[in-house]
C-alpha positions as CSV (number, residue, x, y, z in Angstrom):
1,X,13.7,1.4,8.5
2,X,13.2,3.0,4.7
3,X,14.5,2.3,2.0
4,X,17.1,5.4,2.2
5,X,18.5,4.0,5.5
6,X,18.8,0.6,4.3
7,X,20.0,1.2,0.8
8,X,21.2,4.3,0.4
9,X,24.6,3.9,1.6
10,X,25.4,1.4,-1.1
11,X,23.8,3.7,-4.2
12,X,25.8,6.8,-3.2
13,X,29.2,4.8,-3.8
14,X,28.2,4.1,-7.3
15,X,28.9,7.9,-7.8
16,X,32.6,7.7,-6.3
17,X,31.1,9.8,-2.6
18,X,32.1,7.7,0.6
19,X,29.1,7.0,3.1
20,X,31.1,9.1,5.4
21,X,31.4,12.4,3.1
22,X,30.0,15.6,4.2
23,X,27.8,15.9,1.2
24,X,26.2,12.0,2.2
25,X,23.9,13.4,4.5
26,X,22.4,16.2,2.2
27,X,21.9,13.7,-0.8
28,X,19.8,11.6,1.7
29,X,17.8,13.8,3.5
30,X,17.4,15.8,-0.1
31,X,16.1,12.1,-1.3
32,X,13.8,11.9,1.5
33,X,12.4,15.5,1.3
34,X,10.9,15.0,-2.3
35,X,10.2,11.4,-2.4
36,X,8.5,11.5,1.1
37,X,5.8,14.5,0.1
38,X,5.8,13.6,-3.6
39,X,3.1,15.4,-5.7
40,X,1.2,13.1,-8.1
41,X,2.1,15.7,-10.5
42,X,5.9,15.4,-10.3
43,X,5.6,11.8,-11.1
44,X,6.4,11.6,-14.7
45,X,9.1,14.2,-14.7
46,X,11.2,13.1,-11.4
47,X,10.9,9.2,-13.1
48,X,12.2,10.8,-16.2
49,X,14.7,12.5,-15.4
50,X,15.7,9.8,-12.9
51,X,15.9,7.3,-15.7
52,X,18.3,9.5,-17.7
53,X,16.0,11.8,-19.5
54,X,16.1,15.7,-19.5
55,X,13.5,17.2,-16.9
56,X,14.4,20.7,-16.0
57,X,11.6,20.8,-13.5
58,X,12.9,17.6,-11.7
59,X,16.6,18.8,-11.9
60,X,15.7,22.3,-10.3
61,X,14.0,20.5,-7.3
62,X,17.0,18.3,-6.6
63,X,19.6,21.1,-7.4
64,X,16.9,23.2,-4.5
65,X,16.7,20.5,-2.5
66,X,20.5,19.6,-2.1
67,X,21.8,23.0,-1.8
68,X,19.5,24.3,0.9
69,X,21.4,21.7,2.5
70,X,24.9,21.9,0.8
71,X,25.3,25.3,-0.5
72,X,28.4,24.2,-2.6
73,X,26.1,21.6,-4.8
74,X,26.3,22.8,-7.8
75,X,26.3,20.0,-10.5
76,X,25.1,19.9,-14.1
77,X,22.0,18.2,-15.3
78,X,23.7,15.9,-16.9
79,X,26.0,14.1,-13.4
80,X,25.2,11.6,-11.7
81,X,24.4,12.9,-8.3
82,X,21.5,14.8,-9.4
83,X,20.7,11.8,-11.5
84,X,21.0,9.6,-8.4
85,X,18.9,12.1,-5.8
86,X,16.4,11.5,-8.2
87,X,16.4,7.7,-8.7
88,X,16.6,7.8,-4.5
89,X,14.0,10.0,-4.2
90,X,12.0,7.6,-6.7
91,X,12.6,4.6,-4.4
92,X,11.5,6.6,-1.4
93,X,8.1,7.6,-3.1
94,X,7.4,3.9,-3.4
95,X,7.1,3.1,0.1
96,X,4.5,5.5,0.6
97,X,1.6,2.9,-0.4
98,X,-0.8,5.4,-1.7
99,X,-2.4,6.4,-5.2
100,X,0.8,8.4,-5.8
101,X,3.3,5.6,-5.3
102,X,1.1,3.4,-7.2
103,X,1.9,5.8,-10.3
104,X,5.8,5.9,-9.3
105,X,5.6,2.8,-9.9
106,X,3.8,2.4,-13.3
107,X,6.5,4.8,-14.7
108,X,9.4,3.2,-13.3
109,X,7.6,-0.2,-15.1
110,X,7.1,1.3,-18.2
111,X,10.5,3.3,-18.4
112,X,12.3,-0.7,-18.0
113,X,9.6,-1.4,-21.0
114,X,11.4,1.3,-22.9
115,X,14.7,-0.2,-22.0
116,X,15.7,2.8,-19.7
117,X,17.2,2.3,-16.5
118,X,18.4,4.7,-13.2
119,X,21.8,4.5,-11.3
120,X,18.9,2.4,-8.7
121,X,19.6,-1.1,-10.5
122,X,16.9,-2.6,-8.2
123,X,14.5,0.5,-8.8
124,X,12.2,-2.1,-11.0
125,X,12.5,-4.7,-8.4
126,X,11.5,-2.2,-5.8
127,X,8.5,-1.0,-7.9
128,X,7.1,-4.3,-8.3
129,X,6.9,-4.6,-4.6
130,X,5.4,-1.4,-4.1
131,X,3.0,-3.0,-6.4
132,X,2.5,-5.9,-4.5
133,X,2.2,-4.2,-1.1
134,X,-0.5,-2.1,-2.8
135,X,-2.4,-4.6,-4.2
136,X,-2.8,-6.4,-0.9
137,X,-3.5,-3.4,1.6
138,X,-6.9,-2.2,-0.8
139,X,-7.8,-6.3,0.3
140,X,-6.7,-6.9,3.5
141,X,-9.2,-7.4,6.2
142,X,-8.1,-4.7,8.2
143,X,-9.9,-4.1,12.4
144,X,-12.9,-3.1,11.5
145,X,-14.1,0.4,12.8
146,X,-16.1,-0.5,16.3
147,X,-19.2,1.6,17.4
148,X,-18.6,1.4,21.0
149,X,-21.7,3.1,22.3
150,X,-21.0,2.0,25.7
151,X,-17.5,3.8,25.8
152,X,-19.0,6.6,24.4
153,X,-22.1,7.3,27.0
154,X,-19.6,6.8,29.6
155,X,-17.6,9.4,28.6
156,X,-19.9,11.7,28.1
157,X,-20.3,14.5,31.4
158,X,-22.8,14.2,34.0
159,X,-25.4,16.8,34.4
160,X,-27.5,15.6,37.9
161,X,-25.2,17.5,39.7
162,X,-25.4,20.5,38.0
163,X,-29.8,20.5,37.9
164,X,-31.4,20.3,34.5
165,X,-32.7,23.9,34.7
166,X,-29.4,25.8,34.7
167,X,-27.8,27.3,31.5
168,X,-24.5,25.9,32.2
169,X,-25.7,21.9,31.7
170,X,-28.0,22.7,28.9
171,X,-25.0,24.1,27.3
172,X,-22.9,21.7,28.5
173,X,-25.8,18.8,27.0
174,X,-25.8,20.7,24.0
175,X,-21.5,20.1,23.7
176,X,-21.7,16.6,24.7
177,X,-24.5,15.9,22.4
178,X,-22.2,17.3,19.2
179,X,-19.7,15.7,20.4
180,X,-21.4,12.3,19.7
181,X,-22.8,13.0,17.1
182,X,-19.2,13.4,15.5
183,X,-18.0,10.2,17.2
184,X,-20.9,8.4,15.7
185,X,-20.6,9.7,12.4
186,X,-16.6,9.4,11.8
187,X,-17.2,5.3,12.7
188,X,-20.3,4.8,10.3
189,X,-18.2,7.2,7.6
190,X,-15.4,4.9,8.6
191,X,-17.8,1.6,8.1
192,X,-18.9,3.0,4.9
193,X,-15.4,2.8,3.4
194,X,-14.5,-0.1,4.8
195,X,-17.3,-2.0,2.7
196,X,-16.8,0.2,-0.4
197,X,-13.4,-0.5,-0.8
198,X,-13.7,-4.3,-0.1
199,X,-16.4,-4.5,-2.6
200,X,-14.8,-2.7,-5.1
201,X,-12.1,-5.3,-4.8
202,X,-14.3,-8.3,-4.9
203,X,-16.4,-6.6,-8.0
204,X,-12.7,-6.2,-9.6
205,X,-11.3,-9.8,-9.1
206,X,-14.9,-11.2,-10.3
207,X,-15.0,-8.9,-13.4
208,X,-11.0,-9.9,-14.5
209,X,-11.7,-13.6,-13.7
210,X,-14.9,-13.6,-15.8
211,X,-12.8,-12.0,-18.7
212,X,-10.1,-13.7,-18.3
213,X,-12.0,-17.1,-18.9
214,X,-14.7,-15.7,-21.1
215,X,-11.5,-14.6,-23.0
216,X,-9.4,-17.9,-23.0
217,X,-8.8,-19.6,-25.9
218,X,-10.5,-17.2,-28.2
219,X,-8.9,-18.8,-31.5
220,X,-7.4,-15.3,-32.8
221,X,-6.0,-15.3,-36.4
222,X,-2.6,-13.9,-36.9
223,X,-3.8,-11.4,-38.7
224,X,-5.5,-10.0,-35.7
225,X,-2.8,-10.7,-33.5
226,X,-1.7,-7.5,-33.1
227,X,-5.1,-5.7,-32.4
228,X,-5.7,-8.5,-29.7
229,X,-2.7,-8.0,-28.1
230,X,-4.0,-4.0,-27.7
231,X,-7.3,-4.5,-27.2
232,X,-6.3,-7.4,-24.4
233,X,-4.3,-4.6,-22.6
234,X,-7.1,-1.7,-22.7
235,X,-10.0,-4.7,-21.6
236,X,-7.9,-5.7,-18.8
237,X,-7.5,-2.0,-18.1
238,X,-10.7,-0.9,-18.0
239,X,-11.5,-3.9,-15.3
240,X,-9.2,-2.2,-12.7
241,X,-11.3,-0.4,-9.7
242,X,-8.0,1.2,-8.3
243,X,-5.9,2.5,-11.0
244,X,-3.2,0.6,-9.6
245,X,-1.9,-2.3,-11.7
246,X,-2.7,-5.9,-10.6
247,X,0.9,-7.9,-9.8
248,X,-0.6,-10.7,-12.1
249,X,-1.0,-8.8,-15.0
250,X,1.1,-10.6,-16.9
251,X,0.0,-13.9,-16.1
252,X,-3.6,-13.2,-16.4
253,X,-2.8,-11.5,-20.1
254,X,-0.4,-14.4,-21.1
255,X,-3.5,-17.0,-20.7
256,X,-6.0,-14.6,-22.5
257,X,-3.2,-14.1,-25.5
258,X,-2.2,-17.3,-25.8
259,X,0.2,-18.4,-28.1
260,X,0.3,-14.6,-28.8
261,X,1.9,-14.0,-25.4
262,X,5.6,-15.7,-26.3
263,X,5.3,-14.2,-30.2
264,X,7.4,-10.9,-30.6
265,X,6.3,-8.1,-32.6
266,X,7.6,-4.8,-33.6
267,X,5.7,-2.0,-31.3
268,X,5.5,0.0,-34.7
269,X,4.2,-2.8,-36.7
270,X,1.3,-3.6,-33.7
271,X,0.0,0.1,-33.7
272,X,0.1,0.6,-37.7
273,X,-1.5,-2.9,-38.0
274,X,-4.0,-2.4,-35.2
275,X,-5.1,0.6,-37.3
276,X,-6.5,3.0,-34.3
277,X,-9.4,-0.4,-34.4
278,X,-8.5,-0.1,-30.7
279,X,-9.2,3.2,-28.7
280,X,-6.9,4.2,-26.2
281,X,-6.2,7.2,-23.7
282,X,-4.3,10.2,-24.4
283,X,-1.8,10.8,-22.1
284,X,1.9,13.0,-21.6
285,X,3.7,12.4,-24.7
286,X,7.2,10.7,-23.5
287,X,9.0,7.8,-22.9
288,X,6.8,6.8,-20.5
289,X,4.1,6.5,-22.8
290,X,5.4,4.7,-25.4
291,X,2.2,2.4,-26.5
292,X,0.1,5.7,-26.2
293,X,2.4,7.9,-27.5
294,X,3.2,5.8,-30.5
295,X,-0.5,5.4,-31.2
296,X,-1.3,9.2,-31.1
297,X,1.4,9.8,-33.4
298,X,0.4,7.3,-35.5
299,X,-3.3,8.4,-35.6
300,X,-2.0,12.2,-36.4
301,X,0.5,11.0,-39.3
302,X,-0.2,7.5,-40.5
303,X,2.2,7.3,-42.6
304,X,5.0,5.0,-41.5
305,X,7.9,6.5,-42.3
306,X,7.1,9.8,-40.4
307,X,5.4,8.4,-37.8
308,X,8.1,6.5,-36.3
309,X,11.0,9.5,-36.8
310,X,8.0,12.1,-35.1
311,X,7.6,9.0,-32.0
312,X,11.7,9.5,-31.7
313,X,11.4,13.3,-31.7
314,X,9.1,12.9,-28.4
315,X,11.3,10.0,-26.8
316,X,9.9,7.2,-28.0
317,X,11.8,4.3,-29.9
318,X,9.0,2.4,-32.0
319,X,11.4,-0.2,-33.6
320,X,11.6,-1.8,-30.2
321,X,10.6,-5.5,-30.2
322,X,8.6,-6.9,-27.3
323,X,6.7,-10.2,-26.6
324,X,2.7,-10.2,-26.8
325,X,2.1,-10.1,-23.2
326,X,4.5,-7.7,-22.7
327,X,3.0,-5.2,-24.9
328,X,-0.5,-6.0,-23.6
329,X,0.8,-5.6,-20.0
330,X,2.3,-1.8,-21.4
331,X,-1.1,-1.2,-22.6
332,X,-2.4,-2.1,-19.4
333,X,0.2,0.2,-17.2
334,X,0.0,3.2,-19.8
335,X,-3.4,3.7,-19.3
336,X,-3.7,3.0,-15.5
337,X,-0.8,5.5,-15.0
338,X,-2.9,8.5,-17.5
339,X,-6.0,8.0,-15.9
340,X,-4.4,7.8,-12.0
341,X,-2.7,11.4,-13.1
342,X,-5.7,12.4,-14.5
């Protein structure tokens, strides 16, 4: 059962429709079209707009969407239907477990950090399990891929029948021979993955556990509170194999900032303090960037005053007050999210 079968019922009566309306059935299956085949590039705009923002690239492909459906949907971008399609659409992306639902997620995450929220109330709560789910399918000890030579000579045709010499079994060899050769290769191709990925997992938990506790209690000044609590997040960053944020972030980050973690601080105050001492990624500018956005703005302008008014020009409120970890964990998502949409 998804998500939209379960759930969306309930979300369409926070727009006033009944479950039973005529227009029910083309919201859904409109939410299920784009959230089902979601393209990594639509990520940022579709979690945009579903969080309130403009998008007129996510807006036309609900308005599409619905109406080749409902030809008498014709709502501004501004309504909640559209608004709620989108949010829908959003949820459904999620249970897809793959890289792209990975980055639904990191922008649903980081639009809550920027204290934006979709007609979806549980949309957070839904990412973090997407997140979770994630995390433990790229570590799961899945049936490993089985050679089966046995089953595969046995399948193969028999030639004694059909004498050596003619054309017909050499060509028929010649199939059955290819043929296996395939077989063979898609299991040891398969194999080959199999290890990869489970060592890439054990090389990331060994190189965040090592950091973590080479990191714990460091004894940071409070002067250099703010740079910590950047460089934490891009460290921790830069140990993840999968571009897919680990569901402990937090915790791991609260032990490395320590008392840093519960302190609150001004998101403009830790990028002008920090000083550009800590590199980080470029990435969209948007509310979904705030940490990265703020800091490119920042690095272009540097001075305070227009620096903060040119980060609310591009969405971005940098008077917002967060605790240490929280920011770190931003930092953390940000640059997962720009480097997973490349």
């Amino acid at each position: 059962m998804t998500v939209l079968v379960e759930r969306f019922p309930r979300w369409v009566e926070s727009v006033e429709l009944l479950p039973a309306s005529a227009r029910f059935a083309a919201l859904r299956e409109a939410a299920e079209a784009i959230g089902g085949k979601l393209d990594r590039a639509a990520v940022l705009d579709l979690v945009t707009y579903a969080v309130g923002r403009e998008s007129d690239s996510a807006f036309a492909a609900v308005l599409a969407a619905v109406s080749a459906l409902d030809p008498s949907f014709s709502p501004s971008a501004s309504d909640l239907e559209p608004h709620l399609v989108a949010s829908a659409a959003v949820a459904r992306a999620l249970e897809n477990d793959d890289l792209t639902a990975a980055a639904v997620a990191a922008a649903v995450l980081s639009a809550e950090f920027s204290g934006l929220y979709s007609p979806v109330v549980e949309l957070a709560q839904l990412a973090r399990a997407a997140q979770a789910r994630r995390y433990r399918g790229l570590r799961e000890h899945g049936p490993m891929p089985r050679l089966e030579l046995a089953k595969i000579i046995k399948t193969q045709p028999s030639f004694v029948a059909d004498g050596w010499r003619s054309a017909e079994a050499v060509e028929r060899l010649a199939g059955a021979t290819k043929a296996l050769a395939e077989r063979l290769e898609n299991v040891v191709t398969g194999l080959a993955q199999h290890y990869e990925m489970r060592l890439d997992a054990a090389d990331e938990e060994l190189d965040v556990l090592w950091w973590a506790f080479g990191h714990q209690g460091a004894g940071w000044t409070e002067d250099y509170a703010p740079v910590a609590v950047l460089a934490a997040g891009r460290e921790l960053a830069d140990r993840h194999r999968f571009q897919a944020e680990i569901p402990t972030t937090r915790e791991i980050l609260r032990r490395v900032l320590g008392p840093y973690a519960d302190a609150e601080f001004v998101l403009a105050d830790v990028i002008a303090a920090a000083g550009g001492g800590v590199e980080l990624d470029d990435a969209p500018p948007g509310p979904l960037f705030a940490v990265l956005t703020s800091n490119a703005v920042w690095a272009a302008l540097r001075d305070e005053a227009d620096w903060v008014a040119a980060a609310g020009r591009l969405g971005v409120d940098a008077t917002l007050t967060r605790r240490g970890d929280e920011i770190a964990t931003q930092t953390v998502r940000e640059l997962l999210l720009a480097r997973a949409l490349g």
